[in-house]
N, CA, C and O atoms as a CHARMM CRD file, in Angstrom:
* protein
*
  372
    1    1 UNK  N      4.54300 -29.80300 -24.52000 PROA 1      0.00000
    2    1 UNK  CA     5.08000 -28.66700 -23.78500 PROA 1      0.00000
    3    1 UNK  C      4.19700 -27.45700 -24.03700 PROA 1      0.00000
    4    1 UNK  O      4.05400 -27.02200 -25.18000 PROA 1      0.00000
    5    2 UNK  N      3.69400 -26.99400 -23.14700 PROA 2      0.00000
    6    2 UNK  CA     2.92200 -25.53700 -22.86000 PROA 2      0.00000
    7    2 UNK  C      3.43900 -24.59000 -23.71900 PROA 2      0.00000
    8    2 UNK  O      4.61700 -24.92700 -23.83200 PROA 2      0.00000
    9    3 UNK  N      3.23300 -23.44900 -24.50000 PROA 3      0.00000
   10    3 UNK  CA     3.59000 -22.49200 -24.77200 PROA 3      0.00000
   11    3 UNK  C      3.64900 -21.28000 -23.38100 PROA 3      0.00000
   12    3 UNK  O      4.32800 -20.25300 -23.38400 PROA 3      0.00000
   13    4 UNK  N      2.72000 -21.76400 -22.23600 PROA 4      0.00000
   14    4 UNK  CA     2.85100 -20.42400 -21.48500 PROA 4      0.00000
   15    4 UNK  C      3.75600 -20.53300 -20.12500 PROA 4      0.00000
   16    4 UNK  O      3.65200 -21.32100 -19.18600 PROA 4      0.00000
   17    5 UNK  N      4.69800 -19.44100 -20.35500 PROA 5      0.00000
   18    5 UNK  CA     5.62400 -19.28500 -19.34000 PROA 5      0.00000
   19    5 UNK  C      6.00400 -20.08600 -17.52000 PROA 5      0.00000
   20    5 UNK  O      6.86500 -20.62100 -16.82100 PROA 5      0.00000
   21    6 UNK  N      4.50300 -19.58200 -17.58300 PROA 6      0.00000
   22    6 UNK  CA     4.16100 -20.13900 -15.62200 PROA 6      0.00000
   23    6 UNK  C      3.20900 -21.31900 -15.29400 PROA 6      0.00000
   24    6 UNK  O      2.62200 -21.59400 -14.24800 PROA 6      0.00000
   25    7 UNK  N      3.24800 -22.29600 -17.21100 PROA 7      0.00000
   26    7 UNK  CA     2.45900 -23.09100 -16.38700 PROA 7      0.00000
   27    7 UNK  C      3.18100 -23.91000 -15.65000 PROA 7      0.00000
   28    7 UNK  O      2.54200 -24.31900 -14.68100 PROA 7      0.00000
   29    8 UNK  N      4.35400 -24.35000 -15.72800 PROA 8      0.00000
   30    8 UNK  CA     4.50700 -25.39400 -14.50700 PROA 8      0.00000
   31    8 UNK  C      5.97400 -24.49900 -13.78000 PROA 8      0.00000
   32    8 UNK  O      6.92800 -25.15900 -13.36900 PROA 8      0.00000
   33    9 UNK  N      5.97200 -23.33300 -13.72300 PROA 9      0.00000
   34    9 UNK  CA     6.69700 -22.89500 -12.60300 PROA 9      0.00000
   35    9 UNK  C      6.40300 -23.02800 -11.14800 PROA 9      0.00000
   36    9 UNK  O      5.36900 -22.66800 -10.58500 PROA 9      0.00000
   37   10 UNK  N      7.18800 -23.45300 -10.74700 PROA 10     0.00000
   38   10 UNK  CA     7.38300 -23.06600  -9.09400 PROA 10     0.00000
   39   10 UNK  C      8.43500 -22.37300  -8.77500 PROA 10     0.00000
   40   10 UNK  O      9.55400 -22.77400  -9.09400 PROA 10     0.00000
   41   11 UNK  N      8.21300 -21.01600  -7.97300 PROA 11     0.00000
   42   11 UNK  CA     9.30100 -20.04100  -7.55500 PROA 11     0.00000
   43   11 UNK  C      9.57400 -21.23200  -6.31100 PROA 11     0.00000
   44   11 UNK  O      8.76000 -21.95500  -5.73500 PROA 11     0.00000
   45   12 UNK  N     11.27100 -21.09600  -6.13700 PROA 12     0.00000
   46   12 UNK  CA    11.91200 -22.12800  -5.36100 PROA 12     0.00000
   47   12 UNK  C     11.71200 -20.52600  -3.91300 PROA 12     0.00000
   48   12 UNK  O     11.09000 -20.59100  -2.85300 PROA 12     0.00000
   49   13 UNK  N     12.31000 -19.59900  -4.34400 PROA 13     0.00000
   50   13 UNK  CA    11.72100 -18.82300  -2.91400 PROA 13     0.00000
   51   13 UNK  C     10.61800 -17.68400  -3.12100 PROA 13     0.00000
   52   13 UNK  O     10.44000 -16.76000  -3.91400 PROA 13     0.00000
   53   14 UNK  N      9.94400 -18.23700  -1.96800 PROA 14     0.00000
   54   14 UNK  CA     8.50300 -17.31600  -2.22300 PROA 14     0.00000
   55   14 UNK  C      8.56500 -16.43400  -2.26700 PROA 14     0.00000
   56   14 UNK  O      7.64800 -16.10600  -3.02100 PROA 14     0.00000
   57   15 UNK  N      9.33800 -15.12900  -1.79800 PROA 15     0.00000
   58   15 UNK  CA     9.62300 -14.06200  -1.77800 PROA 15     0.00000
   59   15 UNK  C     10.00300 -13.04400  -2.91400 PROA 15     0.00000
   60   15 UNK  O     11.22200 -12.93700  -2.77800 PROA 15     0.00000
   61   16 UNK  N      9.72500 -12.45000  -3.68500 PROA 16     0.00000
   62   16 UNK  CA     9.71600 -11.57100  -4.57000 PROA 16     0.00000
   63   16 UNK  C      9.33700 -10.28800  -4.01100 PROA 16     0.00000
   64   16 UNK  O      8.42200 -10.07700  -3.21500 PROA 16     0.00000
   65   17 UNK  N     10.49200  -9.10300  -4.73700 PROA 17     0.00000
   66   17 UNK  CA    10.09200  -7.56700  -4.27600 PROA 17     0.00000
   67   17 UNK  C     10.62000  -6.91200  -5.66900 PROA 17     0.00000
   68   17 UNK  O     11.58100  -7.06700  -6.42200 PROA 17     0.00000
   69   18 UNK  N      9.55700  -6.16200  -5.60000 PROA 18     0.00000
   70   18 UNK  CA     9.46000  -4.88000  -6.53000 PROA 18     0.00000
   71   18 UNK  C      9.59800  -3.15000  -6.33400 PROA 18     0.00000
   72   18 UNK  O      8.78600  -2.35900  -5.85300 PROA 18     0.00000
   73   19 UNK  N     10.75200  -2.95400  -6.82100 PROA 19     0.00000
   74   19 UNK  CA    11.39800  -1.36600  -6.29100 PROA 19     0.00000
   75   19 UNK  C     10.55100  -0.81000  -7.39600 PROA 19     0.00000
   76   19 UNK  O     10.38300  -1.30600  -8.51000 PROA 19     0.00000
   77   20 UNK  N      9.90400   0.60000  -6.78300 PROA 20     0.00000
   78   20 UNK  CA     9.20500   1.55700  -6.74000 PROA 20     0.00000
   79   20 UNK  C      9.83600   2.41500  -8.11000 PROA 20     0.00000
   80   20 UNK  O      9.23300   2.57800  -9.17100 PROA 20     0.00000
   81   21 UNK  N     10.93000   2.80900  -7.84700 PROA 21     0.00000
   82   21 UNK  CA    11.78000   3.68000  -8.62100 PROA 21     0.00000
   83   21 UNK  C     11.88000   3.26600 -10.02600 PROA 21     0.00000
   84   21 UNK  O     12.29000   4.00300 -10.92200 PROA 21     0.00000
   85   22 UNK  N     11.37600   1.70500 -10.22100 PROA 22     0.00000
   86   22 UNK  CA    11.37200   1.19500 -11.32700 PROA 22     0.00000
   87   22 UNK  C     10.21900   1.19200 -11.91700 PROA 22     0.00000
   88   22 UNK  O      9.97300   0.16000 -12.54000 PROA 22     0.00000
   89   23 UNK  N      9.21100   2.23100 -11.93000 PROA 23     0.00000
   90   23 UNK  CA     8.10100   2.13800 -12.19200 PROA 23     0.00000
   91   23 UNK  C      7.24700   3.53200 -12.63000 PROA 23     0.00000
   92   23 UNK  O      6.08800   3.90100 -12.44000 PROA 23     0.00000
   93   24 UNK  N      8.60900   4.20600 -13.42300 PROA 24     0.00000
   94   24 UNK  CA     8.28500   6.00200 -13.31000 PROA 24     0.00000
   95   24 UNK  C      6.87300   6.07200 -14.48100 PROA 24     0.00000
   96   24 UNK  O      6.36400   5.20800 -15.19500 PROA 24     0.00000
   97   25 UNK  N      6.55600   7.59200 -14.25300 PROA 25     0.00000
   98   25 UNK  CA     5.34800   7.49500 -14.94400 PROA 25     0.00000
   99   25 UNK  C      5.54800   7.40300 -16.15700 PROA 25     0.00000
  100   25 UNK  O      4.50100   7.26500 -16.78900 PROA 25     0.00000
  101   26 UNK  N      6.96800   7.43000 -17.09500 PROA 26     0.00000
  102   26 UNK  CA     7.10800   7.56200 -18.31300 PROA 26     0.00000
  103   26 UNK  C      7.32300   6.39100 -19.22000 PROA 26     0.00000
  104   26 UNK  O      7.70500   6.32900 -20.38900 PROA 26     0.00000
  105   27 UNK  N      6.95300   5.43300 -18.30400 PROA 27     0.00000
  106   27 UNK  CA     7.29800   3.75300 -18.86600 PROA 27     0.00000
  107   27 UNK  C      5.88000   4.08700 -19.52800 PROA 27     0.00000
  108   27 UNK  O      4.88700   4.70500 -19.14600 PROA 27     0.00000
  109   28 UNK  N      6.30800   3.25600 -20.93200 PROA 28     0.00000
  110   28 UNK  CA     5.05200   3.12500 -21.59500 PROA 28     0.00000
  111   28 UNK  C      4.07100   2.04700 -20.82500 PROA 28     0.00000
  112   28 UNK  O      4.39100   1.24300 -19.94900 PROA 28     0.00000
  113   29 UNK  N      2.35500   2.35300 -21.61400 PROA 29     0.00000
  114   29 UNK  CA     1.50000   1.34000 -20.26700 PROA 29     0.00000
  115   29 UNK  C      1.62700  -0.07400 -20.93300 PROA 29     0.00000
  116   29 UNK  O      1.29200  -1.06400 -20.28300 PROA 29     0.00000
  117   30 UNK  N      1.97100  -0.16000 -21.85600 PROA 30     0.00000
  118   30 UNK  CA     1.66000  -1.85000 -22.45700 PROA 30     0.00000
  119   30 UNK  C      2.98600  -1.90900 -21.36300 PROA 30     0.00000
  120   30 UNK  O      2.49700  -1.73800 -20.24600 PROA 30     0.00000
  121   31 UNK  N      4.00800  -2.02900 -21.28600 PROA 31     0.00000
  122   31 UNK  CA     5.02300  -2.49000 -20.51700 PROA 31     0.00000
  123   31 UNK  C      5.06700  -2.95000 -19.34600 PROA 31     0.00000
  124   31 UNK  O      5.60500  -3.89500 -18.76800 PROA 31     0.00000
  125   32 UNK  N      3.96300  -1.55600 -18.94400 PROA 32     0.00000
  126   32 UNK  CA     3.66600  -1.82000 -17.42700 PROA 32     0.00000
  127   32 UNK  C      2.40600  -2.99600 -17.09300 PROA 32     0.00000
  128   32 UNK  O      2.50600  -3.73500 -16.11300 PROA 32     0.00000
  129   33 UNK  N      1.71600  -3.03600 -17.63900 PROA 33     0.00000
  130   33 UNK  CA     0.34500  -3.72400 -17.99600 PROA 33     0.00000
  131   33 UNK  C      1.25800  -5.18500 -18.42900 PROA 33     0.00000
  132   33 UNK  O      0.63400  -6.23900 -18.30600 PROA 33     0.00000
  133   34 UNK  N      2.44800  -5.25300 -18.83900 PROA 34     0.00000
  134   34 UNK  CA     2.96900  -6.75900 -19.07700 PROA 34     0.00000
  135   34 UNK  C      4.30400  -6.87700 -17.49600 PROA 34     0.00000
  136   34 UNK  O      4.79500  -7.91800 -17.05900 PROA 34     0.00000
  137   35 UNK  N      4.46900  -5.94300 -17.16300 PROA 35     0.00000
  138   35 UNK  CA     4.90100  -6.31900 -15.75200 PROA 35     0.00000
  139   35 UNK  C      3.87800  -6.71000 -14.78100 PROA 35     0.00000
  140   35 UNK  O      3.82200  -7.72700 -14.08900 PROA 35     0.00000
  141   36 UNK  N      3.04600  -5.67200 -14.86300 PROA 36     0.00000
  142   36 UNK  CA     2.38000  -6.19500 -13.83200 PROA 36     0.00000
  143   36 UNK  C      1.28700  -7.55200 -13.78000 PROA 36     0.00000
  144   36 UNK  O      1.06100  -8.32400 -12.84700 PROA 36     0.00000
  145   37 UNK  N      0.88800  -7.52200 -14.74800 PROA 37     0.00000
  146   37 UNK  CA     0.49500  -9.63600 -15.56600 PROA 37     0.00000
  147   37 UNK  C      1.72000 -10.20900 -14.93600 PROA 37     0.00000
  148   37 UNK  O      1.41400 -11.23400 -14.32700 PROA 37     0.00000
  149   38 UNK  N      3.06500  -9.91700 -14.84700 PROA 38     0.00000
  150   38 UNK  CA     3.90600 -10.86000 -14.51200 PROA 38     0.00000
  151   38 UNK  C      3.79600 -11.18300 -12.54700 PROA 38     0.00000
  152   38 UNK  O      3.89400 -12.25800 -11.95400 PROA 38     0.00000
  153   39 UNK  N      3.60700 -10.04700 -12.09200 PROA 39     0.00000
  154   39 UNK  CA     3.46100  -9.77400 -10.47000 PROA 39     0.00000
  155   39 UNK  C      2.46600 -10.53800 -10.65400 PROA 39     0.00000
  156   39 UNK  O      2.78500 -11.70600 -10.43400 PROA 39     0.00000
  157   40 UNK  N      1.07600 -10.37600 -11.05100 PROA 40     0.00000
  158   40 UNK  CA     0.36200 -11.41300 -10.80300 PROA 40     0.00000
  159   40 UNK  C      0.12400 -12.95400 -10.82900 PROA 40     0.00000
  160   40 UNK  O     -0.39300 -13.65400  -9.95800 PROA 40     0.00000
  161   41 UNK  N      0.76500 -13.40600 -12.37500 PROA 41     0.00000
  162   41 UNK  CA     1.04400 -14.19800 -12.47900 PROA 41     0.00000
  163   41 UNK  C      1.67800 -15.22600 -10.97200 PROA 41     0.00000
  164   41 UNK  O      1.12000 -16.02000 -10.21400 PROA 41     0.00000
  165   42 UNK  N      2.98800 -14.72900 -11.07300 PROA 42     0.00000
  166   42 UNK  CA     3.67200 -14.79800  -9.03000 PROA 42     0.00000
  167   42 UNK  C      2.90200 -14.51900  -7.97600 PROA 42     0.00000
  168   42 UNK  O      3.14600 -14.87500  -6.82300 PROA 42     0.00000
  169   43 UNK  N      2.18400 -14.03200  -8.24900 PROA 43     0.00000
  170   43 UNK  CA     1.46400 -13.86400  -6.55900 PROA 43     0.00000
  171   43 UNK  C      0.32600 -14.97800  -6.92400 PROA 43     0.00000
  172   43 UNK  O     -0.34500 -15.05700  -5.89400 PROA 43     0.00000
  173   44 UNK  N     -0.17000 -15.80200  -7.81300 PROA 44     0.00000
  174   44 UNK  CA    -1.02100 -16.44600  -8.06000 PROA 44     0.00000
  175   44 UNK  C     -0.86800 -18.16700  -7.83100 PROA 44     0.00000
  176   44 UNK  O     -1.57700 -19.10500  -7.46400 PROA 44     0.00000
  177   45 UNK  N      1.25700 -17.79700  -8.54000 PROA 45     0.00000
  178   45 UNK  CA     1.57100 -19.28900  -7.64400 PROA 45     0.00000
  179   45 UNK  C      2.35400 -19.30700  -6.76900 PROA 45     0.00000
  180   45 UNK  O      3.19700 -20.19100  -6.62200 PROA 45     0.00000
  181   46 UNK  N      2.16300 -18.07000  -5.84800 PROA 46     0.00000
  182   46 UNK  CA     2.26900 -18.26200  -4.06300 PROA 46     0.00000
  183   46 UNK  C      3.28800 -17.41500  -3.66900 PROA 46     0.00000
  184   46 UNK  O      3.82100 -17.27400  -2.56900 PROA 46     0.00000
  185   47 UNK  N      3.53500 -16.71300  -5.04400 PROA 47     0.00000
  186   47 UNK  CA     5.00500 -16.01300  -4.26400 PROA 47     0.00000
  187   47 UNK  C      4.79900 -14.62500  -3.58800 PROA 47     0.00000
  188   47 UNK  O      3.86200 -14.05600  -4.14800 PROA 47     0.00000
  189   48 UNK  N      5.21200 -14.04700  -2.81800 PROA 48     0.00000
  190   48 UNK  CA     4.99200 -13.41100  -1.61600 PROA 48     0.00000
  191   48 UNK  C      5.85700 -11.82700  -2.45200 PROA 48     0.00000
  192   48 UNK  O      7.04300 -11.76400  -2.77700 PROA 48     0.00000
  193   49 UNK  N      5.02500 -10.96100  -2.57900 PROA 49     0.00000
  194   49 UNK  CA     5.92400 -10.06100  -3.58100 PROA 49     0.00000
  195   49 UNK  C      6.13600  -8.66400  -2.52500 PROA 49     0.00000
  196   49 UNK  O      5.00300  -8.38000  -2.13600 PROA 49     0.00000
  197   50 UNK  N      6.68000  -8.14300  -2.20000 PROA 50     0.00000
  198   50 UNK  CA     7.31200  -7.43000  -1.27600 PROA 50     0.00000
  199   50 UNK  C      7.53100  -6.05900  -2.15100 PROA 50     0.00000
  200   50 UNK  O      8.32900  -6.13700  -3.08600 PROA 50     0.00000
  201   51 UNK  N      6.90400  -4.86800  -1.91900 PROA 51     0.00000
  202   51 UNK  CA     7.44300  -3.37100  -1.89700 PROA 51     0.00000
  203   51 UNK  C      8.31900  -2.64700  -1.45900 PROA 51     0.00000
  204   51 UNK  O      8.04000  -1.88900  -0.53000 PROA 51     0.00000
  205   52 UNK  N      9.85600  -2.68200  -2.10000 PROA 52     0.00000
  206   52 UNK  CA    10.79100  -2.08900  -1.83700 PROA 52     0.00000
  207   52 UNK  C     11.01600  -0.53500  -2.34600 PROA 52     0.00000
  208   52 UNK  O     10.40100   0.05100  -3.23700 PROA 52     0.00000
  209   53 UNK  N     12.15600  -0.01300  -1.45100 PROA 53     0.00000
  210   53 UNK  CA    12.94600   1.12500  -2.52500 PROA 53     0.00000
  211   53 UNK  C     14.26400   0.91400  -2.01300 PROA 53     0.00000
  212   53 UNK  O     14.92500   0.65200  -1.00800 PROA 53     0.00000
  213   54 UNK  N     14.30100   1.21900  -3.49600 PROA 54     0.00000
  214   54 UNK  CA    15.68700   1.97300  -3.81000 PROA 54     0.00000
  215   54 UNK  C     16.09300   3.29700  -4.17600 PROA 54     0.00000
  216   54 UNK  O     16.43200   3.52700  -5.33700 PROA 54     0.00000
  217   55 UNK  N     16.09200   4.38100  -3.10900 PROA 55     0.00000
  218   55 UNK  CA    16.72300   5.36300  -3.63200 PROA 55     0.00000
  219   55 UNK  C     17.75400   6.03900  -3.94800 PROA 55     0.00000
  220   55 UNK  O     17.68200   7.22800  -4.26000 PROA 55     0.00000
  221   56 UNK  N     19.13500   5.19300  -3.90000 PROA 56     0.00000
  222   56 UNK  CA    19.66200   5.55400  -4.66900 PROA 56     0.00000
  223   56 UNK  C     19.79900   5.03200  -6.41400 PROA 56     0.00000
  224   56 UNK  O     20.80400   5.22100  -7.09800 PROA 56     0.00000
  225   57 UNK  N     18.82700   4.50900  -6.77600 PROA 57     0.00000
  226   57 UNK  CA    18.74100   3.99100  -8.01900 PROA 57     0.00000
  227   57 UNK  C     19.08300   5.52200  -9.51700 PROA 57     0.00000
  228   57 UNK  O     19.12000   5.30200 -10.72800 PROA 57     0.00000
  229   58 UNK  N     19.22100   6.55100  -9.01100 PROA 58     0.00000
  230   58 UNK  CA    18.84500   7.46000  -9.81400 PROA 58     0.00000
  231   58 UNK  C     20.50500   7.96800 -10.37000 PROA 58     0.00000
  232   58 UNK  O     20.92900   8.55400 -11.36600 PROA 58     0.00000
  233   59 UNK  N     21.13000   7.37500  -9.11400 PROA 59     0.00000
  234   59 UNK  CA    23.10500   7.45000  -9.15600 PROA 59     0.00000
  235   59 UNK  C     23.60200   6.28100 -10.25200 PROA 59     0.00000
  236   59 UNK  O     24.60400   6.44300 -10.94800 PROA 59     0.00000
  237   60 UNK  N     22.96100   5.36400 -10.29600 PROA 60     0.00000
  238   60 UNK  CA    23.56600   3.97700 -10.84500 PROA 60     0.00000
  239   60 UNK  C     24.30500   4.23600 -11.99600 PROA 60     0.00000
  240   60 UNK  O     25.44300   3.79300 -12.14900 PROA 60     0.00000
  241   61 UNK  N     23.48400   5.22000 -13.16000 PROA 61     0.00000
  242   61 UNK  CA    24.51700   5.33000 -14.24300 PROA 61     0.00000
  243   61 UNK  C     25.89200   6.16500 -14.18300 PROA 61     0.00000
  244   61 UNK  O     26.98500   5.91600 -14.69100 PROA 61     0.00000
  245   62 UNK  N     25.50200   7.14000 -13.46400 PROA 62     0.00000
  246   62 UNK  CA    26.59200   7.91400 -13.11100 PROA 62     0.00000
  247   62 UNK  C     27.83900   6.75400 -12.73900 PROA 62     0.00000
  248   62 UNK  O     28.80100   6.54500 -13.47800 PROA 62     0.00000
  249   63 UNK  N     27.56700   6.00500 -11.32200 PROA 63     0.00000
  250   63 UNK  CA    28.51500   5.00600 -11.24100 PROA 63     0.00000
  251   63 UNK  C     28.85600   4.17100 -11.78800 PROA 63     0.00000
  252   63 UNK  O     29.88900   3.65600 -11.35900 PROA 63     0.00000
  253   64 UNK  N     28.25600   3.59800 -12.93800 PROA 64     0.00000
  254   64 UNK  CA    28.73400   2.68100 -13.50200 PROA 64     0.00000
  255   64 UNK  C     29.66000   3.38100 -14.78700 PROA 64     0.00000
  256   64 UNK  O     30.43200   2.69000 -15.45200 PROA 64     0.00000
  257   65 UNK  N     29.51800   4.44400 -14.96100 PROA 65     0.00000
  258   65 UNK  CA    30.55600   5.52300 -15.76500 PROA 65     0.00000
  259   65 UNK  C     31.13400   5.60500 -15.33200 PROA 65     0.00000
  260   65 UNK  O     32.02800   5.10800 -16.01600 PROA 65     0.00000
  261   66 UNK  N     31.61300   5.96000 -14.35200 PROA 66     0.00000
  262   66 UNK  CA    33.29900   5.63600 -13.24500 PROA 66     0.00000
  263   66 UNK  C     33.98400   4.79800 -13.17400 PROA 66     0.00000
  264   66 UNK  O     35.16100   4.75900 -13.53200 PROA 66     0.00000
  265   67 UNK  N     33.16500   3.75300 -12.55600 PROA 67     0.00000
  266   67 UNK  CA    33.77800   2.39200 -12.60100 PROA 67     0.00000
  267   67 UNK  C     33.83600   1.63900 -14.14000 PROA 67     0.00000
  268   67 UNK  O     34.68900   0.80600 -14.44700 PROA 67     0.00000
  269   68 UNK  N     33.17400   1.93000 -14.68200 PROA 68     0.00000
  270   68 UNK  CA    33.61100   1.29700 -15.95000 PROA 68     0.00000
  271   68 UNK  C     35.16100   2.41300 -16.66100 PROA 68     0.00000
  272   68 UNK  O     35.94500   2.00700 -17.51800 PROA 68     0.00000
  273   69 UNK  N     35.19200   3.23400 -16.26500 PROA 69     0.00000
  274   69 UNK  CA    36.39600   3.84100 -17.35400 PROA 69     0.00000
  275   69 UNK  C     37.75600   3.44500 -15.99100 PROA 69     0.00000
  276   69 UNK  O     38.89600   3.04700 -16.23200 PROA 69     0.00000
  277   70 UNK  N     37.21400   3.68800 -14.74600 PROA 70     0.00000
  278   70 UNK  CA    38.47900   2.82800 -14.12300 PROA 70     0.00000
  279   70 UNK  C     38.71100   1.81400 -13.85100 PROA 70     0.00000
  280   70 UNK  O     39.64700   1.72000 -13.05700 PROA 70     0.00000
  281   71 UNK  N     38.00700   0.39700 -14.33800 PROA 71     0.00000
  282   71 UNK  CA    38.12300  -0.50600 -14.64700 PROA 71     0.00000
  283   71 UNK  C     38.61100  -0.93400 -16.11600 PROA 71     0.00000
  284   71 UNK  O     38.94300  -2.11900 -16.13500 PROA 71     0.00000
  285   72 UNK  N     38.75600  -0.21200 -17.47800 PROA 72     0.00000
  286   72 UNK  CA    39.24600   0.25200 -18.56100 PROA 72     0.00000
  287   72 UNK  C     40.63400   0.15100 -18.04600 PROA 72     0.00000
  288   72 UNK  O     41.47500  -0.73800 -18.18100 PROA 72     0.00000
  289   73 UNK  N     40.66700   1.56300 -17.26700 PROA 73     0.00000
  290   73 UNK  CA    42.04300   2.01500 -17.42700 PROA 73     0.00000
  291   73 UNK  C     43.24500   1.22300 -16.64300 PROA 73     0.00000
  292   73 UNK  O     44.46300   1.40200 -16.66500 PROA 73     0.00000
  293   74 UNK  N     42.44900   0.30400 -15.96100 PROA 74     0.00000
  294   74 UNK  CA    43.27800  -0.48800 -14.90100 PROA 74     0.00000
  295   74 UNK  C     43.67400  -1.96300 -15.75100 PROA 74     0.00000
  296   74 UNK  O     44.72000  -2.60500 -15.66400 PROA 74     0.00000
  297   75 UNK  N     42.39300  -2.26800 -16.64100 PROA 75     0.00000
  298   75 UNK  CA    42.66400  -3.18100 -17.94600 PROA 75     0.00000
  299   75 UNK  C     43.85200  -2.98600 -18.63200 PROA 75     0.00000
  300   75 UNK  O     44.48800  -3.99400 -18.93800 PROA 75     0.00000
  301   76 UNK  N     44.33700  -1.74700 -18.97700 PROA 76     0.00000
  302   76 UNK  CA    44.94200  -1.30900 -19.98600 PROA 76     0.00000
  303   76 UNK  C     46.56400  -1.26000 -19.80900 PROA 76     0.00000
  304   76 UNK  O     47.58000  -1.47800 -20.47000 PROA 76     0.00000
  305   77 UNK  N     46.20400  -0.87200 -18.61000 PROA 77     0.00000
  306   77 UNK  CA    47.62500  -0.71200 -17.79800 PROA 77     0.00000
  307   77 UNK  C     48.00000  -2.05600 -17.61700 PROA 77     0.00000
  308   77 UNK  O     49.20700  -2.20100 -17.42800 PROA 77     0.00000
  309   78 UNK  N     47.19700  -3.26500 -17.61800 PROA 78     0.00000
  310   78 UNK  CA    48.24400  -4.63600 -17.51000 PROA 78     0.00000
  311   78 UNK  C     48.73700  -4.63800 -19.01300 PROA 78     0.00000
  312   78 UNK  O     49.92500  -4.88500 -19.21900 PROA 78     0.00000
  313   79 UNK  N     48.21600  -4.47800 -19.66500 PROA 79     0.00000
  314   79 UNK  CA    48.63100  -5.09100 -21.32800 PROA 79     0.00000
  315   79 UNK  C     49.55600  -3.74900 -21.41800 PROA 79     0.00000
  316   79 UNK  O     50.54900  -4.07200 -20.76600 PROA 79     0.00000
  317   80 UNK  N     49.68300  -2.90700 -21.70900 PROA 80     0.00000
  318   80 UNK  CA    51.20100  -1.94000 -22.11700 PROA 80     0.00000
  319   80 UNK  C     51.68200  -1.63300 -20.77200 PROA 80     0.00000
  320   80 UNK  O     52.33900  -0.63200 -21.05900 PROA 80     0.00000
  321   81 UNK  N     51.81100  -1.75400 -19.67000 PROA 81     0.00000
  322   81 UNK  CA    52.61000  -1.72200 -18.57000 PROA 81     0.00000
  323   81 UNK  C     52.41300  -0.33700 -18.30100 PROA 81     0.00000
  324   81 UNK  O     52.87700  -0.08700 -17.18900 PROA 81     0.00000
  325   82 UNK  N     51.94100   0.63100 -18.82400 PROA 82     0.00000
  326   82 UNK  CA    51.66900   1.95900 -18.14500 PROA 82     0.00000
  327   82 UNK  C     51.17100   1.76500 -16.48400 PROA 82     0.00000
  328   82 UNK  O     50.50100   0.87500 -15.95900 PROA 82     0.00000
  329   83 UNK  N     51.67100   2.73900 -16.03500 PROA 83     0.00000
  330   83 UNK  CA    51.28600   3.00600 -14.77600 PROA 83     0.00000
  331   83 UNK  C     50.85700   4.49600 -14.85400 PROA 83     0.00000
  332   83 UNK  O     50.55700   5.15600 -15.84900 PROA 83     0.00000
  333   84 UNK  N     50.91800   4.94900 -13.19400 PROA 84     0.00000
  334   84 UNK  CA    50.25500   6.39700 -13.29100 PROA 84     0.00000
  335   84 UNK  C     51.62200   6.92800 -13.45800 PROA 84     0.00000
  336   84 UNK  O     52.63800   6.50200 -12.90800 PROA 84     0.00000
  337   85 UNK  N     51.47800   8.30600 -14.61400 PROA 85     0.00000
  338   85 UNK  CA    52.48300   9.29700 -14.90500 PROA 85     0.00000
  339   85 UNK  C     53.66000   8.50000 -16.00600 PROA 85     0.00000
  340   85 UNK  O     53.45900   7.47900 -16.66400 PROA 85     0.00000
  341   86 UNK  N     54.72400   9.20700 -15.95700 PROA 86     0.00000
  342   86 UNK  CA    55.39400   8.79900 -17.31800 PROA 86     0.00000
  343   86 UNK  C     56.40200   8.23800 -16.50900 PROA 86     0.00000
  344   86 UNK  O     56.75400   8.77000 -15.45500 PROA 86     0.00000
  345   87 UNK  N     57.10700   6.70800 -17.14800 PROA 87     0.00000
  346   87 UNK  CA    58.38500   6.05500 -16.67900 PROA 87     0.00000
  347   87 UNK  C     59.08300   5.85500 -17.96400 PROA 87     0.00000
  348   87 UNK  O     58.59200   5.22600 -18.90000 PROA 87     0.00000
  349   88 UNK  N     60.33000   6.45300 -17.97700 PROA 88     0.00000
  350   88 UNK  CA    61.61500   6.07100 -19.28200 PROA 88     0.00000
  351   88 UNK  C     62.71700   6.54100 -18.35500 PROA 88     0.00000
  352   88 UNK  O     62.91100   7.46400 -17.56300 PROA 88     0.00000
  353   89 UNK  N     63.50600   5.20400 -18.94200 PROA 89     0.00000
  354   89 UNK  CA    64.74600   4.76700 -17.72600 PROA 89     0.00000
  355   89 UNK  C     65.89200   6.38100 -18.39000 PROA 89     0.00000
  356   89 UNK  O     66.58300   7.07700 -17.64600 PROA 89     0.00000
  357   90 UNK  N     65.72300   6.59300 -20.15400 PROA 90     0.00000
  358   90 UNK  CA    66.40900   6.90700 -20.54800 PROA 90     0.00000
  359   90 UNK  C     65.84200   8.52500 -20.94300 PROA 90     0.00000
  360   90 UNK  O     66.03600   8.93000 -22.08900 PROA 90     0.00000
  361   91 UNK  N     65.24200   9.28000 -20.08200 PROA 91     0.00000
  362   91 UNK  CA    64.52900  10.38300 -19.70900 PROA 91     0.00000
  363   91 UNK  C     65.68500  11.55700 -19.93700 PROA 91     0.00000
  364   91 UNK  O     66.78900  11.36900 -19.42600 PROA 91     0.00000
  365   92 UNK  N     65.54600  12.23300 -20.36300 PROA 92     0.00000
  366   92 UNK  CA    66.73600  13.47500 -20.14900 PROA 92     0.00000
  367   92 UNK  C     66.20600  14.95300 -20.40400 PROA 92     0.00000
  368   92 UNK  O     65.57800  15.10500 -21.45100 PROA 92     0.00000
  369   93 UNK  N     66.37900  16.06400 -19.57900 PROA 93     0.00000
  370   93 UNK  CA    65.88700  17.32700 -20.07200 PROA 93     0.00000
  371   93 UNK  C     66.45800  17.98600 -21.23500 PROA 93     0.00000
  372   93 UNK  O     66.00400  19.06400 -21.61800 PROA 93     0.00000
């Protein structure tokens, strides 16, 4: 067995794309210099690598901070039965 990654890969679809936004100038260069060995690598056994964007990529954490605390809170509410606002049968002013 090979130690190297792509010797006997075959991408099952040729098509590969690479978003832009993922590629800011502040990525260190060894990183980038080992991504982009990897693009080549793929384009070498045939895969077809495609230049995308994504601009809204710059929102993602923001949303996933939302949805993760209301996905939390919707967790939470099955296990102690809370709902929205306060319920007690035996409530009195």
């Amino acid at each position: 067995m090979s130690c190297d990654p792509f010797h006997s890969y075959n991408p099952r679809v040729p098509n590969k794309s690479t978003s832009q936004e993922y590629f800011p100038s502040e990525l260190p260069p060894d990183i980038l210099s080992l991504v982009r060995h990897t693009i080549s690598a793929l384009q070498f056994l045939g895969a077809t690598i495609i230049p995308i964007s994504l601009p809204s990529t710059s929102y993602a954490l923001s949303a996933y901070y939302v949805i993760a605390s209301a996905e939390a809170s919707s967790n939470m509410a099955r296990y102690d039965g809370v709902q929205y606002g306060m319920f007690d049968l035996n409530f009195s002013q």
